[in-house]
C-alpha positions as CSV (number, residue, x, y, z in Angstrom):
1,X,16.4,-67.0,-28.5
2,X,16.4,-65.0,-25.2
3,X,17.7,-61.7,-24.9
4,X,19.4,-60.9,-22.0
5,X,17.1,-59.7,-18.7
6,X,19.1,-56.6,-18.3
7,X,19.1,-55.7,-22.0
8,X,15.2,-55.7,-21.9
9,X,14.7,-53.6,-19.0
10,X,16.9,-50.7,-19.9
11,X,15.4,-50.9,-23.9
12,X,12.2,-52.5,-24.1
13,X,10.5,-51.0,-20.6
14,X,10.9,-47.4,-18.6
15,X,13.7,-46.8,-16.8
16,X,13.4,-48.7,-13.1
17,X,11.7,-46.5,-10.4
18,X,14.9,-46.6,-8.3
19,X,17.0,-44.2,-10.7
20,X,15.9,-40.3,-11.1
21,X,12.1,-40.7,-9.9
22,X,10.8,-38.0,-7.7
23,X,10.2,-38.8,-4.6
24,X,7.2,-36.9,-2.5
25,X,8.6,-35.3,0.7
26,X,8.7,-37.7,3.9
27,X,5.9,-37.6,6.1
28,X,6.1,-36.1,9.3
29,X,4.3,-38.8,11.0
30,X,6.8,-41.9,10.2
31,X,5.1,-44.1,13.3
32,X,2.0,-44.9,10.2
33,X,5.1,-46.5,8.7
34,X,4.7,-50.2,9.5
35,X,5.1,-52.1,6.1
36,X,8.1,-50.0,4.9
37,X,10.5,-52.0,7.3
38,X,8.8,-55.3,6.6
39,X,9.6,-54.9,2.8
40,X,13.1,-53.5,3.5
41,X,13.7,-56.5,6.2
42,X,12.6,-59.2,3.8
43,X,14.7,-57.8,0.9
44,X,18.0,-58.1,3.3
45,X,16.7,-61.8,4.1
46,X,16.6,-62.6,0.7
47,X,19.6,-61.3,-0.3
48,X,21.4,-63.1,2.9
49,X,19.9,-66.2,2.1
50,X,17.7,-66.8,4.7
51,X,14.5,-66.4,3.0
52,X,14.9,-69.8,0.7
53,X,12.1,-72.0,2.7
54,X,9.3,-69.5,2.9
55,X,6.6,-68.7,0.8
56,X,6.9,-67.8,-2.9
57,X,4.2,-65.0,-2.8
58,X,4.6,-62.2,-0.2
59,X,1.6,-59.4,-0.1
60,X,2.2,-55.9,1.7
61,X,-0.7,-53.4,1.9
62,X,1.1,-50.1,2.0
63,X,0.0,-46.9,3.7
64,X,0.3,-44.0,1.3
65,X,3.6,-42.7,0.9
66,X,5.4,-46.1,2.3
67,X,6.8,-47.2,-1.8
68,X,8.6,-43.9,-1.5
69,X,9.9,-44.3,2.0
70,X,10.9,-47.7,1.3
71,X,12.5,-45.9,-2.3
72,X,14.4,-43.7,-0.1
73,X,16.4,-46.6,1.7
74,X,17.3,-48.1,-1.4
75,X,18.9,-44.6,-2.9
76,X,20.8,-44.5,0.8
77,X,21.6,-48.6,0.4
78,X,23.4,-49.0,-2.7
79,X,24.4,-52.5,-2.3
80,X,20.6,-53.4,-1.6
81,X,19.6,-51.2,-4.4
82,X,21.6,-53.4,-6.4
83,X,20.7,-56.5,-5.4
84,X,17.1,-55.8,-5.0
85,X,17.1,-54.0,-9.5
86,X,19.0,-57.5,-10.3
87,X,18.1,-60.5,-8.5
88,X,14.8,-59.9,-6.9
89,X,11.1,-59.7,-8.4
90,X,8.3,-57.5,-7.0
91,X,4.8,-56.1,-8.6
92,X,3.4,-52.6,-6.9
93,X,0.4,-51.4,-7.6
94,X,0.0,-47.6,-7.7
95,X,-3.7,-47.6,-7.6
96,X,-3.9,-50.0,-4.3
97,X,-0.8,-49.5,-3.0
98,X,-0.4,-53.1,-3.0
99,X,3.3,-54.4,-3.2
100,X,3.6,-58.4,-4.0
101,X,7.2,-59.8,-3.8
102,X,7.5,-63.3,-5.9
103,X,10.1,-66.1,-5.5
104,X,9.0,-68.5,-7.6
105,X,9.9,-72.2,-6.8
106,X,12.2,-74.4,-8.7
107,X,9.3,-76.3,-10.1
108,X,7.4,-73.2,-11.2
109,X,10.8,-72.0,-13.1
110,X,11.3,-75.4,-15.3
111,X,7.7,-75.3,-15.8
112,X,7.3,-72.1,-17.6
113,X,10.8,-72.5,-18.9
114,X,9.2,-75.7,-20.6
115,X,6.1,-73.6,-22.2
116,X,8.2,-70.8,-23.7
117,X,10.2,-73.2,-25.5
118,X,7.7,-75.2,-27.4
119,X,6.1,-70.9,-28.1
120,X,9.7,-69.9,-29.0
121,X,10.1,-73.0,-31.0
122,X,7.1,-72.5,-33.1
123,X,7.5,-68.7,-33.5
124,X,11.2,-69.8,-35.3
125,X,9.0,-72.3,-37.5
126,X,6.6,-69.6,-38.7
127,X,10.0,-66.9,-39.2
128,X,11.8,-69.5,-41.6
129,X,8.7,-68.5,-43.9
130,X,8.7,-65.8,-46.7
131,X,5.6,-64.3,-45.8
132,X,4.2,-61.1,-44.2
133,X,3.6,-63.7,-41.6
134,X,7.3,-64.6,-41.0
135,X,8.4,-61.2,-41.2
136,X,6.3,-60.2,-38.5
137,X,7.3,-63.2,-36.6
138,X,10.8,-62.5,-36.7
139,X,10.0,-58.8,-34.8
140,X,8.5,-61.3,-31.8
141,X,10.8,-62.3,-29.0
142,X,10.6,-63.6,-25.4
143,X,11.4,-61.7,-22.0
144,X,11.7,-63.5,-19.2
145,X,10.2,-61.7,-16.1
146,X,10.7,-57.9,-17.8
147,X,9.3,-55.4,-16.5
148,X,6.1,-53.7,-17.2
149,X,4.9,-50.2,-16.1
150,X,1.7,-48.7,-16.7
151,X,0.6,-45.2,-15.3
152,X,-1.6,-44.3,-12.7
153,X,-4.0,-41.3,-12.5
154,X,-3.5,-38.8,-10.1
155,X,-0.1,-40.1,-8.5
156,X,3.2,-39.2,-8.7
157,X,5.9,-40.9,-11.5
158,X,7.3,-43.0,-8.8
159,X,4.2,-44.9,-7.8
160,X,3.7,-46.3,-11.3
161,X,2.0,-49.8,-11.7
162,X,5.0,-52.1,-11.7
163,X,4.6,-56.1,-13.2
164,X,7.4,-58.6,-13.3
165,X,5.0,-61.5,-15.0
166,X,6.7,-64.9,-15.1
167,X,6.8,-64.7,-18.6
168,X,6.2,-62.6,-22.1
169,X,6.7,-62.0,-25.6
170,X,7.0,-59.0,-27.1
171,X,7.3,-57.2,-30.8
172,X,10.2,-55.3,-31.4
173,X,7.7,-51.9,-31.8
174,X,5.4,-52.2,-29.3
175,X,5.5,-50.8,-26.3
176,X,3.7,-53.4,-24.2
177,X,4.3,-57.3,-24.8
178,X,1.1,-59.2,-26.7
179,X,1.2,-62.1,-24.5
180,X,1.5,-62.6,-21.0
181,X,1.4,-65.9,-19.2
182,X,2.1,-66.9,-15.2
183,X,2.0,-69.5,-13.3
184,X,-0.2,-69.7,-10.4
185,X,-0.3,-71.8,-6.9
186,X,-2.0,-70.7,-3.1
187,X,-2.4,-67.2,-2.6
188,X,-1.3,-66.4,-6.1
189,X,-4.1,-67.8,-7.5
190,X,-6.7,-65.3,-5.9
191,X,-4.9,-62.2,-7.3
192,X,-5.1,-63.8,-11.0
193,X,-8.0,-62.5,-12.1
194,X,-7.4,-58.7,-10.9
195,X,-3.6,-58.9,-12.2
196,X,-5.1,-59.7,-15.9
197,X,-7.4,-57.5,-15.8
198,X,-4.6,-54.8,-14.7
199,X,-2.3,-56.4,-17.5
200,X,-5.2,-55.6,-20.2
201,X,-6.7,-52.8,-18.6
202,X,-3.9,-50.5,-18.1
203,X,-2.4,-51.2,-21.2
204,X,-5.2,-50.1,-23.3
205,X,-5.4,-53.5,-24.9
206,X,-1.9,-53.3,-26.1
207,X,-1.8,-56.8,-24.3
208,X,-3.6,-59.1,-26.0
209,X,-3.9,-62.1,-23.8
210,X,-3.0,-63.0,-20.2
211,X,-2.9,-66.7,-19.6
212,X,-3.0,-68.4,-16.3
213,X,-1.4,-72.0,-15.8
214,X,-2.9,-73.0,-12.4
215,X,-0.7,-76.1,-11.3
216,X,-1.5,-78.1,-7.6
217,X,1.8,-78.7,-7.2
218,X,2.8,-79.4,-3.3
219,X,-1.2,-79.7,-2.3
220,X,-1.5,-83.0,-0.9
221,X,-4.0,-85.2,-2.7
222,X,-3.9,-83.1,-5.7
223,X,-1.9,-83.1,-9.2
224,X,-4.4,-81.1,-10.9
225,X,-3.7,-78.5,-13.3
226,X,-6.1,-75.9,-14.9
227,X,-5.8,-73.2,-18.2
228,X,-7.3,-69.7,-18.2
229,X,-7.7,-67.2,-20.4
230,X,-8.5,-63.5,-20.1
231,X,-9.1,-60.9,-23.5
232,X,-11.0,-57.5,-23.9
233,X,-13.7,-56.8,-25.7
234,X,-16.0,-54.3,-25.9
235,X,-19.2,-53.5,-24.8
236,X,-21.6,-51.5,-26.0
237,X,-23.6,-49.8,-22.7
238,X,-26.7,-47.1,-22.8
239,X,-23.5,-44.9,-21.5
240,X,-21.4,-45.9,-24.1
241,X,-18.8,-48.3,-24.7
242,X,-16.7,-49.9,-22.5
243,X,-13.3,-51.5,-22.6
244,X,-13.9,-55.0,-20.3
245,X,-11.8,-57.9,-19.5
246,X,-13.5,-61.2,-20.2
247,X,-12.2,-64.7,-19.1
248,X,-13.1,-66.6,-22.2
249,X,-11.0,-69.9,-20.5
250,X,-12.1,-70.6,-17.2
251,X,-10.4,-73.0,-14.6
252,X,-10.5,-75.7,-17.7
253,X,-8.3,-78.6,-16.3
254,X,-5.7,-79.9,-18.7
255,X,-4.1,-82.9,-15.8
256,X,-6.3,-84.4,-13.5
257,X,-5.9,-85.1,-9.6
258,X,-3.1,-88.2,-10.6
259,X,-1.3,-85.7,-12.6
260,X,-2.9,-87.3,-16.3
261,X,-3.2,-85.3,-19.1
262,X,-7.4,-84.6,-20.1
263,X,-8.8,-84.6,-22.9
264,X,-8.2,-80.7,-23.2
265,X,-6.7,-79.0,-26.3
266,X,-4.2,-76.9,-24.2
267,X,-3.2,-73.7,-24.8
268,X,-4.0,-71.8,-28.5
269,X,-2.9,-68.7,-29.8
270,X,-2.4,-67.2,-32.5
271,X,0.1,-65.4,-34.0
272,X,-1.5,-62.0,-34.1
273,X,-1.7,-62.1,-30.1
274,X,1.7,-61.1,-30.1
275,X,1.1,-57.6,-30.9
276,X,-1.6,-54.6,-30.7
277,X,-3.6,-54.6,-33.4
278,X,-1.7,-51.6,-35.3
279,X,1.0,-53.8,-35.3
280,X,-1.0,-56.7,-36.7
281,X,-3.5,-55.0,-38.8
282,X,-1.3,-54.7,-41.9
283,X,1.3,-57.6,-41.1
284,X,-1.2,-60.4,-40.8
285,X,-4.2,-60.4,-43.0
286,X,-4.5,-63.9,-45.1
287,X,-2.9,-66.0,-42.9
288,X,-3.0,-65.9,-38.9
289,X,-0.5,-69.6,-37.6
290,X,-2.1,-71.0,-34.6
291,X,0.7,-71.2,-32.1
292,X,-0.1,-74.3,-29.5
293,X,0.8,-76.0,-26.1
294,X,-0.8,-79.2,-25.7
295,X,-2.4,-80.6,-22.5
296,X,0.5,-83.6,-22.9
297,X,3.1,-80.9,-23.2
298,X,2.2,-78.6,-20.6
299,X,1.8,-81.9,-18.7
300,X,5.4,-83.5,-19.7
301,X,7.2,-80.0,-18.3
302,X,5.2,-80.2,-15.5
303,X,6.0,-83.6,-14.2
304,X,9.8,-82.8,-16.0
305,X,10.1,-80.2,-13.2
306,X,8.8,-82.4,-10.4
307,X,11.0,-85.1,-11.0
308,X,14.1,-82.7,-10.9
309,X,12.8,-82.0,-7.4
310,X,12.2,-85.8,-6.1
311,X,16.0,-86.3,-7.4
312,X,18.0,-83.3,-6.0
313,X,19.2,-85.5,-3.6
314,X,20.6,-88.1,-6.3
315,X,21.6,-85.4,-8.9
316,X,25.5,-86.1,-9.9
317,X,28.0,-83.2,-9.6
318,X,31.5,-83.1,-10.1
319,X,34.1,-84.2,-7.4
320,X,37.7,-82.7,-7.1
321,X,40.7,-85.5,-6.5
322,X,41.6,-85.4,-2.6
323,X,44.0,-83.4,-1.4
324,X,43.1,-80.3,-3.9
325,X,42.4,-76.9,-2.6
326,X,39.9,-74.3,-3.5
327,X,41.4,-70.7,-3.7
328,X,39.1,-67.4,-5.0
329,X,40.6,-64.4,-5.4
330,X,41.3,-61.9,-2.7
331,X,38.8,-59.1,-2.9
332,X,39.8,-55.7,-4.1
333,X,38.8,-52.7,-1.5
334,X,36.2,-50.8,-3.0
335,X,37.4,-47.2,-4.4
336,X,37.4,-44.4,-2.3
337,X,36.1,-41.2,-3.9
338,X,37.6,-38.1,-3.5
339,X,35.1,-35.7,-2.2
340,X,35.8,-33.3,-5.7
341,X,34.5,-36.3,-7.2
Protein backbone atom coordinates (compact mmCIF):
# COMPACT_ATOMS: atom_id res chain seq x y z
CA UNK A 1 0.00 0.00 0.00
CA UNK A 2 1.03 3.66 -0.59
CA UNK A 3 2.20 5.79 2.02
CA UNK A 4 1.25 9.11 1.96
CA UNK A 5 3.45 11.75 -0.46
CA UNK A 6 3.97 14.07 2.37
CA UNK A 7 4.92 11.42 4.84
CA UNK A 8 7.78 10.31 2.47
CA UNK A 9 9.25 13.50 1.87
CA UNK A 10 9.69 14.69 5.39
CA UNK A 11 11.02 10.86 6.55
CA UNK A 12 12.37 8.94 3.76
CA UNK A 13 14.25 12.08 1.73
CA UNK A 14 16.19 15.50 3.13
CA UNK A 15 14.40 18.15 4.14
CA UNK A 16 12.98 20.27 0.87
CA UNK A 17 15.53 22.99 -0.29
CA UNK A 18 12.88 25.67 0.40
CA UNK A 19 13.07 25.44 4.36
CA UNK A 20 16.49 26.52 6.22
CA UNK A 21 18.97 26.20 3.16
CA UNK A 22 21.55 28.87 2.81
CA UNK A 23 21.23 30.93 0.28
CA UNK A 24 24.46 32.60 -1.46
CA UNK A 25 24.19 36.49 -1.46
CA UNK A 26 22.24 38.09 -4.54
CA UNK A 27 24.27 39.09 -7.31
CA UNK A 28 24.83 42.51 -8.03
CA UNK A 29 24.19 42.23 -11.67
CA UNK A 30 20.30 40.84 -11.55
CA UNK A 31 19.88 41.93 -15.56
CA UNK A 32 21.90 38.02 -16.20
CA UNK A 33 18.72 37.04 -14.57
CA UNK A 34 16.46 35.87 -17.38
CA UNK A 35 15.19 32.33 -16.40
CA UNK A 36 14.46 33.14 -12.81
CA UNK A 37 11.20 35.01 -13.80
CA UNK A 38 10.25 32.43 -16.46
CA UNK A 39 10.34 29.70 -13.70
CA UNK A 40 8.57 31.93 -11.14
CA UNK A 41 5.89 32.97 -14.01
CA UNK A 42 5.13 29.42 -15.00
CA UNK A 43 4.77 28.30 -11.30
CA UNK A 44 1.90 31.15 -10.82
CA UNK A 45 0.36 29.78 -14.30
CA UNK A 46 0.21 26.53 -12.99
CA UNK A 47 -1.12 27.19 -9.81
CA UNK A 48 -3.91 29.62 -11.55
CA UNK A 49 -4.75 27.10 -13.90
CA UNK A 50 -3.80 28.31 -16.99
CA UNK A 51 -0.95 26.08 -17.74
CA UNK A 52 -3.34 22.80 -18.25
CA UNK A 53 -2.82 22.55 -22.31
CA UNK A 54 0.79 23.08 -22.63
CA UNK A 55 3.57 20.76 -22.65
CA UNK A 56 4.25 18.20 -19.85
CA UNK A 57 8.07 18.75 -19.91
CA UNK A 58 9.48 22.37 -19.39
CA UNK A 59 13.51 22.81 -19.56
CA UNK A 60 15.22 26.02 -18.02
CA UNK A 61 19.04 26.51 -18.41
CA UNK A 62 19.88 28.63 -15.42
CA UNK A 63 22.65 31.12 -15.05
CA UNK A 64 24.58 30.47 -11.87
CA UNK A 65 23.03 31.77 -8.95
CA UNK A 66 19.27 31.94 -10.70
CA UNK A 67 17.88 28.42 -8.26
CA UNK A 68 18.74 30.75 -5.41
CA UNK A 69 17.24 33.84 -6.72
CA UNK A 70 14.25 32.00 -7.84
CA UNK A 71 14.55 30.38 -3.81
CA UNK A 72 14.43 33.71 -2.60
CA UNK A 73 10.84 34.54 -4.02
CA UNK A 74 9.42 31.56 -2.81
CA UNK A 75 10.76 32.35 1.06
CA UNK A 76 9.02 36.13 0.31
CA UNK A 77 5.80 34.10 -1.48
CA UNK A 78 4.43 31.94 1.06
CA UNK A 79 1.30 30.97 -0.71
CA UNK A 80 3.55 29.99 -3.87
CA UNK A 81 5.97 28.34 -1.68
CA UNK A 82 3.16 26.25 -0.66
CA UNK A 83 1.77 25.41 -3.59
CA UNK A 84 4.82 24.96 -5.61
CA UNK A 85 6.46 22.05 -2.09
CA UNK A 86 2.75 20.33 -2.51
CA UNK A 87 1.24 20.23 -5.85
CA UNK A 88 3.93 20.84 -8.35
CA UNK A 89 7.01 18.55 -9.66
CA UNK A 90 10.42 19.82 -10.76
CA UNK A 91 14.09 18.12 -11.08
CA UNK A 92 17.31 20.68 -10.83
CA UNK A 93 20.41 19.72 -11.51
CA UNK A 94 23.17 21.27 -9.37
CA UNK A 95 25.96 20.20 -11.62
CA UNK A 96 24.23 21.84 -15.01
CA UNK A 97 22.13 24.02 -13.55
CA UNK A 98 19.41 22.57 -15.46
CA UNK A 99 15.83 22.96 -13.94
CA UNK A 100 13.09 20.53 -15.63
CA UNK A 101 9.42 21.19 -14.51
CA UNK A 102 7.09 17.91 -15.30
CA UNK A 103 3.23 17.75 -15.58
CA UNK A 104 2.65 14.63 -16.58
CA UNK A 105 -0.57 13.87 -18.67
CA UNK A 106 -3.54 12.01 -17.56
CA UNK A 107 -2.54 9.06 -19.70
CA UNK A 108 1.02 9.01 -18.37
CA UNK A 109 -0.53 8.94 -14.56
CA UNK A 110 -2.97 5.73 -15.13
CA UNK A 111 -0.15 4.19 -16.97
CA UNK A 112 2.39 4.10 -14.35
CA UNK A 113 -0.30 3.84 -11.82
CA UNK A 114 -1.12 0.54 -13.72
CA UNK A 115 2.74 -0.82 -13.48
CA UNK A 116 3.16 -0.16 -9.71
CA UNK A 117 0.18 -2.18 -9.04
CA UNK A 118 0.98 -5.40 -10.70
CA UNK A 119 4.99 -4.54 -8.69
CA UNK A 120 3.12 -3.75 -5.46
CA UNK A 121 0.91 -6.70 -5.96
CA UNK A 122 3.73 -9.20 -6.36
CA UNK A 123 5.94 -7.70 -3.67
CA UNK A 124 2.60 -8.53 -1.12
CA UNK A 125 2.82 -12.20 -2.74
CA UNK A 126 6.41 -12.69 -1.95
CA UNK A 127 5.76 -10.95 1.96
CA UNK A 128 2.89 -13.48 2.81
CA UNK A 129 6.04 -15.98 2.81
CA UNK A 130 8.17 -17.01 5.89
CA UNK A 131 11.31 -16.60 4.50
CA UNK A 132 14.40 -14.18 4.66
CA UNK A 133 12.84 -13.37 1.32
CA UNK A 134 9.51 -12.17 2.74
CA UNK A 135 10.94 -10.48 5.52
CA UNK A 136 12.94 -8.42 3.41
CA UNK A 137 9.94 -7.84 1.18
CA UNK A 138 7.83 -6.52 3.77
CA UNK A 139 10.72 -3.53 4.44
CA UNK A 140 9.97 -2.60 0.41
CA UNK A 141 7.29 0.00 -0.30
CA UNK A 142 6.30 2.30 -3.13
CA UNK A 143 6.63 6.39 -3.31
CA UNK A 144 5.02 7.99 -5.76
CA UNK A 145 7.06 10.89 -7.17
CA UNK A 146 9.28 11.31 -3.72
CA UNK A 147 11.91 13.17 -3.72
CA UNK A 148 15.42 12.32 -4.27
CA UNK A 149 18.53 14.52 -3.53
CA UNK A 150 21.97 13.70 -4.17
CA UNK A 151 24.99 16.13 -3.51
CA UNK A 152 27.04 18.07 -5.72
CA UNK A 153 30.79 18.79 -5.43
CA UNK A 154 31.87 22.16 -4.99
CA UNK A 155 28.31 23.93 -4.51
CA UNK A 156 26.52 25.12 -1.93
CA UNK A 157 23.62 22.86 0.19
CA UNK A 158 20.96 24.63 -1.73
CA UNK A 159 21.89 23.59 -5.22
CA UNK A 160 21.67 19.91 -4.50
CA UNK A 161 20.59 17.50 -7.37
CA UNK A 162 16.85 17.35 -6.94
CA UNK A 163 14.66 14.24 -8.76
CA UNK A 164 10.95 13.81 -8.56
CA UNK A 165 10.92 10.30 -10.80
CA UNK A 166 7.46 9.22 -11.75
CA UNK A 167 7.79 6.37 -9.71
CA UNK A 168 9.98 4.24 -6.88
CA UNK A 169 10.32 1.73 -4.36
CA UNK A 170 12.19 1.97 -1.57
CA UNK A 171 13.47 -0.22 1.66
CA UNK A 172 12.62 0.97 4.86
CA UNK A 173 16.76 1.38 5.57
CA UNK A 174 18.04 2.67 2.70
CA UNK A 175 18.62 5.89 1.97
CA UNK A 176 18.11 5.92 -1.79
CA UNK A 177 15.08 3.84 -3.40
CA UNK A 178 16.37 0.40 -5.38
CA UNK A 179 14.15 0.92 -8.29
CA UNK A 180 13.32 3.77 -10.25
CA UNK A 181 11.08 3.74 -13.27
CA UNK A 182 9.56 6.82 -15.63
CA UNK A 183 7.70 7.17 -18.27
CA UNK A 184 8.92 8.95 -21.24
CA UNK A 185 7.37 10.82 -24.44
CA UNK A 186 9.01 13.98 -26.85
CA UNK A 187 11.59 15.91 -25.28
CA UNK A 188 11.55 13.66 -22.23
CA UNK A 189 12.82 11.02 -24.02
CA UNK A 190 16.32 12.72 -24.95
CA UNK A 191 17.13 13.46 -21.27
CA UNK A 192 16.52 9.60 -20.36
CA UNK A 193 19.65 8.36 -20.72
CA UNK A 194 21.65 11.32 -18.67
CA UNK A 195 18.74 11.27 -15.86
CA UNK A 196 19.70 7.34 -15.22
CA UNK A 197 22.85 7.70 -15.37
CA UNK A 198 22.49 10.72 -12.65
CA UNK A 199 19.97 8.37 -10.73
CA UNK A 200 22.86 5.57 -10.53
CA UNK A 201 25.74 7.75 -10.64
CA UNK A 202 25.12 10.08 -7.84
CA UNK A 203 23.76 7.57 -5.69
CA UNK A 204 26.81 5.50 -5.58
CA UNK A 205 24.83 2.52 -6.85
CA UNK A 206 22.52 2.66 -4.04
CA UNK A 207 19.95 2.57 -7.03
CA UNK A 208 19.86 -0.41 -8.57
CA UNK A 209 17.92 -0.01 -11.76
CA UNK A 210 16.34 2.83 -13.63
CA UNK A 211 13.72 1.77 -16.15
CA UNK A 212 12.38 3.71 -18.95
CA UNK A 213 8.78 3.01 -20.38
CA UNK A 214 8.93 4.91 -23.72
CA UNK A 215 5.10 5.10 -24.88
CA UNK A 216 4.15 7.07 -28.52
CA UNK A 217 1.26 8.11 -27.13
CA UNK A 218 -0.34 11.40 -29.09
CA UNK A 219 2.34 10.87 -32.12
CA UNK A 220 0.25 10.42 -35.05
CA UNK A 221 0.83 7.23 -36.89
CA UNK A 222 2.39 5.66 -33.95
CA UNK A 223 1.25 3.30 -30.94
CA UNK A 224 4.57 2.08 -30.33
CA UNK A 225 5.96 1.48 -27.02
CA UNK A 226 9.62 0.59 -26.01
CA UNK A 227 11.48 -0.88 -22.43
CA UNK A 228 14.92 0.22 -21.25
CA UNK A 229 17.03 -0.65 -18.82
CA UNK A 230 20.08 1.08 -17.25
CA UNK A 231 22.52 -0.80 -14.29
CA UNK A 232 26.25 -0.13 -13.12
CA UNK A 233 28.88 -2.18 -13.42
CA UNK A 234 32.27 -1.97 -13.15
CA UNK A 235 35.08 -1.60 -15.14
CA UNK A 236 38.33 -2.41 -14.73
CA UNK A 237 40.64 0.49 -16.75
CA UNK A 238 44.77 0.71 -16.86
CA UNK A 239 43.71 3.77 -14.35
CA UNK A 240 41.64 1.77 -12.32
CA UNK A 241 38.17 0.98 -11.91
CA UNK A 242 35.45 2.71 -12.72
CA UNK A 243 31.83 2.93 -11.68
CA UNK A 244 29.76 3.14 -15.33
CA UNK A 245 26.16 3.09 -16.24
CA UNK A 246 25.34 0.44 -18.87
CA UNK A 247 21.97 0.24 -20.76
CA UNK A 248 21.59 -3.50 -20.72
CA UNK A 249 17.76 -2.92 -22.38
CA UNK A 250 17.80 -0.78 -25.23
CA UNK A 251 14.74 0.79 -26.99
CA UNK A 252 13.27 -3.07 -27.01
CA UNK A 253 9.58 -2.51 -28.27
CA UNK A 254 6.96 -4.35 -26.12
CA UNK A 255 3.59 -2.76 -28.49
CA UNK A 256 4.03 -2.14 -31.97
CA UNK A 257 2.92 0.86 -34.29
CA UNK A 258 -1.14 -0.48 -33.93
CA UNK A 259 -0.62 -0.48 -30.31
CA UNK A 260 -0.21 -4.81 -30.19
CA UNK A 261 1.64 -6.38 -27.64
CA UNK A 262 5.31 -8.17 -29.23
CA UNK A 263 6.57 -10.89 -28.52
CA UNK A 264 8.74 -9.18 -25.65
CA UNK A 265 9.02 -10.61 -22.09
CA UNK A 266 8.38 -7.17 -20.48
CA UNK A 267 9.78 -5.87 -17.69
CA UNK A 268 11.97 -8.33 -15.03
CA UNK A 269 13.31 -7.71 -11.88
CA UNK A 270 14.21 -9.17 -9.12
CA UNK A 271 13.71 -8.81 -5.84
CA UNK A 272 17.13 -7.89 -4.68
CA UNK A 273 16.81 -4.62 -7.03
CA UNK A 274 14.93 -3.11 -4.40
CA UNK A 275 17.84 -2.44 -2.19
CA UNK A 276 21.74 -1.70 -2.17
CA UNK A 277 23.52 -4.56 -1.88
CA UNK A 278 24.32 -4.25 2.05
CA UNK A 279 20.80 -4.45 2.33
CA UNK A 280 20.44 -7.47 0.15
CA UNK A 281 23.63 -9.27 0.82
CA UNK A 282 22.54 -11.06 3.97
CA UNK A 283 18.62 -10.88 3.36
CA UNK A 284 18.53 -12.67 0.11
CA UNK A 285 20.97 -15.44 -0.50
CA UNK A 286 19.00 -18.84 -1.71
CA UNK A 287 16.24 -17.47 -3.18
CA UNK A 288 16.10 -14.12 -5.28
CA UNK A 289 11.69 -13.95 -6.71
CA UNK A 290 11.62 -12.58 -10.11
CA UNK A 291 9.16 -9.72 -9.93
CA UNK A 292 7.54 -9.19 -13.65
CA UNK A 293 5.44 -6.82 -15.93
CA UNK A 294 4.44 -8.43 -19.05
CA UNK A 295 4.45 -6.84 -22.55
CA UNK A 296 0.27 -7.64 -22.40
CA UNK A 297 0.21 -5.92 -19.05
CA UNK A 298 2.18 -3.01 -19.66
CA UNK A 299 0.14 -2.98 -22.89
CA UNK A 300 -3.50 -3.39 -21.16
CA UNK A 301 -2.69 -0.13 -18.81
CA UNK A 302 -1.56 1.55 -21.58
CA UNK A 303 -4.53 1.31 -23.73
CA UNK A 304 -6.72 1.35 -20.09
CA UNK A 305 -5.42 4.97 -19.90
CA UNK A 306 -6.15 5.88 -23.52
CA UNK A 307 -9.53 4.82 -23.45
CA UNK A 308 -10.30 6.97 -20.23
CA UNK A 309 -9.07 9.77 -22.43
CA UNK A 310 -11.32 8.98 -25.76
CA UNK A 311 -14.34 8.82 -23.15
CA UNK A 312 -14.02 12.00 -20.88
CA UNK A 313 -16.55 13.33 -22.84
CA UNK A 314 -19.05 10.35 -22.07
CA UNK A 315 -17.77 9.63 -18.44
CA UNK A 316 -21.05 9.68 -15.95
CA UNK A 317 -21.05 11.98 -12.92
CA UNK A 318 -23.56 12.75 -10.55
CA UNK A 319 -26.37 15.24 -11.06
CA UNK A 320 -28.10 17.27 -8.17
CA UNK A 321 -32.29 17.44 -8.41
CA UNK A 322 -33.22 21.04 -9.92
CA UNK A 323 -33.78 23.63 -7.91
CA UNK A 324 -30.85 22.71 -5.21
CA UNK A 325 -28.21 25.07 -4.37
CA UNK A 326 -24.56 24.77 -3.80
CA UNK A 327 -23.24 26.70 -0.62
CA UNK A 328 -19.23 26.36 0.61
CA UNK A 329 -18.33 27.88 3.58
CA UNK A 330 -17.44 31.56 4.02
CA UNK A 331 -13.67 31.85 4.26
CA UNK A 332 -12.14 32.68 7.53
CA UNK A 333 -9.60 35.89 7.31
CA UNK A 334 -6.31 34.70 7.74
CA UNK A 335 -4.64 35.49 11.34
CA UNK A 336 -2.95 38.58 11.83
CA UNK A 337 0.23 38.25 13.89
CA UNK A 338 1.16 40.53 16.44
CA UNK A 339 4.50 41.86 15.68
CA UNK A 340 5.88 40.30 19.41
CA UNK A 341 4.94 37.25 17.64
Amino acid sequence: MSLPQNFLKQIITSPSSFVGAPLTPPPTDKKSFTQAPRVIALFKDIQAGKHLRQHPWVEFQLAHGEYDEIERHLILDDSLSGYVKDKIRYDYCGESHRLVVRMPTIVHEFFIDGVEDRIRSQLKAIRSGSDEAAFFAQKVRTARSTVIYSPVNDTPPSAKTKYEPDASFWHDDAEYPGVIIEVAYSQKRKRLSRLAEDYLLDSDASVQVVVGLDVEYGKAGSRKATLSIWRTRIAHTTNGDELRVVQETVDEAFRDDQGNPTNHPGLRLQLSDFACEELTRDAIKDENPEITVSSQQLCEYIAAAEDKIRRQSMLIKHSILPGVKKRKRSESPPETIASEH
